[in-house]
N, C-alpha and C positions, 0 to 999 in steps of 0.2 A: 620730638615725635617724628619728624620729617625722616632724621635717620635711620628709625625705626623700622619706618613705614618702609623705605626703603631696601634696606636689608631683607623685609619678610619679603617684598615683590622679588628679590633679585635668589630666595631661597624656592620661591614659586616657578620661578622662571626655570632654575633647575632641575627643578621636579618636574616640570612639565618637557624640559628637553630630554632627559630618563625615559620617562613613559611612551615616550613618541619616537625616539630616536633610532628606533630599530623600521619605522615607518614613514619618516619622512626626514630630507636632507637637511641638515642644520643651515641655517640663513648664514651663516659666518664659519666658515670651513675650516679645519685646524690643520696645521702643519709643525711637526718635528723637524727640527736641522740637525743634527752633529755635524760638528766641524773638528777634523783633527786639526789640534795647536799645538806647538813643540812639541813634549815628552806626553801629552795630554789630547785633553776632547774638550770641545764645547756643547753643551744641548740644549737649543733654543728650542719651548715649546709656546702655541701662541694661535690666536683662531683670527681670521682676518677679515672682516668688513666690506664691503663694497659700498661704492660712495652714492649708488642709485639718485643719479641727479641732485643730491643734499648738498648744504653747505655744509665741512665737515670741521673743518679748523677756526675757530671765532664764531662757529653757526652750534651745530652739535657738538662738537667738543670745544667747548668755551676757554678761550686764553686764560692763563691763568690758574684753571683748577686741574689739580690731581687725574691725570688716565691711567685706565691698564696698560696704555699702549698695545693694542689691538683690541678684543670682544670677549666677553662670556667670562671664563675665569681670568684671571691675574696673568699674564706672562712671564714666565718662569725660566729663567738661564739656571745654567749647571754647570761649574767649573772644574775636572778633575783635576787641575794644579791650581796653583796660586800665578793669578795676573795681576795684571795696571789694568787699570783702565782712563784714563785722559791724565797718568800718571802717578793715580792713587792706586795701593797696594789694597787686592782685593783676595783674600785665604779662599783655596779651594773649599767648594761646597755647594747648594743651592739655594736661588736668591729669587725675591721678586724683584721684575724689570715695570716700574711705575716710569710717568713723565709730566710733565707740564709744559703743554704748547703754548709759544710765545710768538706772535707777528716776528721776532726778531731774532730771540734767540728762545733753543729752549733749556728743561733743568731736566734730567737725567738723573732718577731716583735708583739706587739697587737700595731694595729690601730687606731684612730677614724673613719678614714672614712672607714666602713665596707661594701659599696655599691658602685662596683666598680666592672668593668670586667677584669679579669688578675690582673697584679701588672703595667700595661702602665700606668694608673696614679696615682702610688703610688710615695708620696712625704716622706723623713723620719721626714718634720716638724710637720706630722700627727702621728706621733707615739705618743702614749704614756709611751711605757715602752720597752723594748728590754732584752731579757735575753742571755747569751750561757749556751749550755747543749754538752754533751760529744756526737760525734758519735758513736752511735751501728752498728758494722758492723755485719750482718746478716748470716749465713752460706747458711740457706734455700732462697730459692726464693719467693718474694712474690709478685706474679701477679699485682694484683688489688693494687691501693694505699690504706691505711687503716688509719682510725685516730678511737682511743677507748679511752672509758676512761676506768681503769682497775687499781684494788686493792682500790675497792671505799667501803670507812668506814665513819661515820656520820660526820667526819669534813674533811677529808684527801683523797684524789684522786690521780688519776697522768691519763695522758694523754699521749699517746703514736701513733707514726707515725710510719708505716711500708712500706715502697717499694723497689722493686730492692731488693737491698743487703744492705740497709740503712733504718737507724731508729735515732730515739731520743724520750725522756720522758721528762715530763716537770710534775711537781708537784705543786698540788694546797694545800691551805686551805681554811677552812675558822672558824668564830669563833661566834658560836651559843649560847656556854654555860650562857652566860651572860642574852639572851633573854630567851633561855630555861628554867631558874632557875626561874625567873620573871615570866613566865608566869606561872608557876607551882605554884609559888606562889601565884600569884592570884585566879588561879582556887581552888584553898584549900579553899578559902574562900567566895567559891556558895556553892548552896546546891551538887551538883553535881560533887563530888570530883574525882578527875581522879587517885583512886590511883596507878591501873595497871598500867600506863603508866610515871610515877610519881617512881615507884618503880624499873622499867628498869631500867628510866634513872641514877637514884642515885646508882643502882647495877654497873651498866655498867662504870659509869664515877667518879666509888669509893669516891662518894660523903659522908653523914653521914648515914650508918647502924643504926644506932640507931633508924633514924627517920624514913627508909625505914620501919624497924622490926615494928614500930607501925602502919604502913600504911596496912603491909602486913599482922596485926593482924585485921583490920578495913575488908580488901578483903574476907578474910575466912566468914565475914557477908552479903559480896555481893553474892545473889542467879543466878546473872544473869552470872557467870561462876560456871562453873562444880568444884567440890572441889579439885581435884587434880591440879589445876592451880596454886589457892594460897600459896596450900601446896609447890609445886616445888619452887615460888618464896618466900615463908619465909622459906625455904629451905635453896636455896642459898643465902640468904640476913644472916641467922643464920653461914653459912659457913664461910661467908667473914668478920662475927664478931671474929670469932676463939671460937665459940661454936660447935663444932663440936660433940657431944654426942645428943643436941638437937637436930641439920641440921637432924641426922641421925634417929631420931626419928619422926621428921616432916616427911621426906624423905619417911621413909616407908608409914606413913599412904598416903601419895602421891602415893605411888606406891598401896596399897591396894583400893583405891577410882578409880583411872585409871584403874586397871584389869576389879572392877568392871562394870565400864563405857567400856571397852572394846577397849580402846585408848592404843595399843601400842606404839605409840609415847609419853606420856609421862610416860608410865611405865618405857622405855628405860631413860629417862632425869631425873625421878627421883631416880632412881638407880644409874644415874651417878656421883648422887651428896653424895648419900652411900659409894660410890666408893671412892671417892674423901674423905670423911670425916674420912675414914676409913687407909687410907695411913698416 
């Protein structure tokens, strides 16, 4: 009966936020994230709480039992690729994001059934995957509840919850390289060669210099950048060969085409790479 009763209040509650909603501001505010991740998006949806002097962790939301992890409906992630997440493989699609706070640590529920008000009909035969993560105990206060994603790098993110005096982080991946290389590949072979971009990624994910240094020899032909672009990148693609008397002589005419152009932003990045060859 209890969960009954429950569910009609929490069906009540909706209907009355409906009716009212065009009149007065919801107690718990919602916010949407997209985060772009590799080849992909993330889309966090989720209404956030404020802790209005309450005890929120052990007080109102009781260790131990099932949350939405934020207010009002369920909190709802949407993956368009397939990630990790604390190293479990999770298929693109959308999820409910449940938790259960713990003094110590907490569990980390994703869902299937992500459409859903609160956690009253949340079953755990719908989980799909459950993680624990350590509790962060907070010094500062933090009002609003907060979910971010934060230290986000082309395959590598983490996710982090903030309220009260409590927190946790949950870390994702995911694994592009394989599509990424493929599709470079392919493009090599239109007319319409991507070397710039093509040249990053091989710099960036220390792929083969060799083959970047010839792309980046092909760029210094393309008019449609200013010359101090491909100078900076057969720069450092020369750098990370261990020709460093070159890098530094690339470098300069980099910084001599920049001045020119009047681009101190790469005047400063191709100096840096002077810098650097010169240590």
């Amino acid at each position: 009966m209890k969960k009954v009763s429950a569910i009609i209040c929490a069906f009540l509650l909706v209907a009355s936020a409906t009716s009212y909603a065009q009149l007065t501001p919801q107690p718990s505010s919602s916010q949407t994230i997209v985060q772009g991740f590799g080849l992909g998006s993330i889309k966090l949806t989720y209404s956030r709480p404020d802790v209005k002097g309450r005890k929120i962790f052990g007080g109102m939301e009781p260790y131990g039992v099932v949350w939405r992890t934020g207010a009002n409906s369920a909190t709802v992630i949407k993956f368009t690729d397939d990630v990790a997440i604390e190293g479990k493989k999770i298929p693109a699609g959308e999820y409910g994001l449940f938790s259960i706070p713990g003094e110590n640590e907490w569990t980390i529920i994703i869902s299937k059934q992500p459409n859903q008000w609160g956690a009253y009909s949340y079953k755990e035969a719908d989980d799909f995957a459950r993680f624990k993560v350590k509790t962060e105990h907070l010094t500062e206060l933090t009002e609003t509840m907060t979910l971010a994603f934060t230290n986000v790098a082309p395959t590598t993110s983490e996710l982090q919850m903030r309220w009260e005096h409590s927190g946790f982080t949950v870390h994702l991946t995911t694994d592009v390289d394989a599509k990424v290389m493929a599709r470079i590949d392919s493009a090599m072979n239109t007319a319409k060669k991507p070397y710039y971009e093509a040249i990053i990624y091989y710099y960036n994910n220390n792929k083969d210099m060799t083959k970047a240094l010839a792309w980046a020899n092909e760029l210094e032909k393309d008019k449609a950048f200013p010359p101090f672009v491909p100078k900076l990148w057969k720069a450092r693609v020369l750098l990370k060969k261990g020709d460093k008397a070159a890098a530094i002589v690339t470098a300069e005419e980099g910084v001599k085409a920049a001045t020119e152009n009047k681009s101190d932003e790469y005047v400063r990045l191709n100096n840096e790479v002077i810098a650097q060859a010169k240590k």
